[in-house]
C-alpha atoms as one frame of an Amber mdcrd trajectory, in Angstrom:
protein
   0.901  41.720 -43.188   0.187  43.692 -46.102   2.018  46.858 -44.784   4.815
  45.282 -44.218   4.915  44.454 -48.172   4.101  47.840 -48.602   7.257  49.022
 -46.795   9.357  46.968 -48.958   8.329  48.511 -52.338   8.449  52.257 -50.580
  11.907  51.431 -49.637  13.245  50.005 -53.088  11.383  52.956 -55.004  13.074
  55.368 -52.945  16.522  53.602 -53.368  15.970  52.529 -57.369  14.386  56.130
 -57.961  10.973  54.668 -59.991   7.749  52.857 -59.744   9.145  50.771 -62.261
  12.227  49.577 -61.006  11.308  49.233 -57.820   8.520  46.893 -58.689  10.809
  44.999 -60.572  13.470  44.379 -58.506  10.499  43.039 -56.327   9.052  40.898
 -59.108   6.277  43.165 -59.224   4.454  45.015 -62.088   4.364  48.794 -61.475
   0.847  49.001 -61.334   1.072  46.679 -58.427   3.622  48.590 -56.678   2.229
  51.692 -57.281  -0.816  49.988 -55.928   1.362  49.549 -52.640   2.621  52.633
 -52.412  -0.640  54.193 -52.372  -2.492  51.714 -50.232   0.461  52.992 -47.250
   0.066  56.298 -48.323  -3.425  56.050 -47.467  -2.783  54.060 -44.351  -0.318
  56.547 -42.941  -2.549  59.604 -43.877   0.467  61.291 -45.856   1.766  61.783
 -49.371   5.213  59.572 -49.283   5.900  60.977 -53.104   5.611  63.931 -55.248
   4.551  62.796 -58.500   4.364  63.912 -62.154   4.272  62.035 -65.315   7.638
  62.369 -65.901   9.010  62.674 -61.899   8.734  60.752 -58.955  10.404  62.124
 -55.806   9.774  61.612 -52.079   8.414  64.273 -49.982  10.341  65.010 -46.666
């Protein structure tokens, strides 16, 4: 199920603190995870992360 991958990559962002390093640690390319994280975002109907191009934090 592809919200269950979508999960995954929410939950190492928000532990690893970036796009990027979650993704990798997931043997993803960002774009792909960020890809994820938006596809659940969009699922849920909610904004999981504040972004900004030098930020990312997760909204409460």
């Amino acid at each position: 199920m592809q919200y269950i991958e979508s999960l995954r990559v929410f939950t190492r962002v928000v532990e690893l603190g970036s796009i990027t390093s979650g993704g990798r640690d997931l043997r993803l390319t960002p774009a792909v995870a960020s890809k994820r994280i938006k596809e659940l975002e969009k699922h849920l109907g909610v904004r999981l992360f504040n972004r900004t191009t030098r930020s990312l934090t997760s909204t409460e």
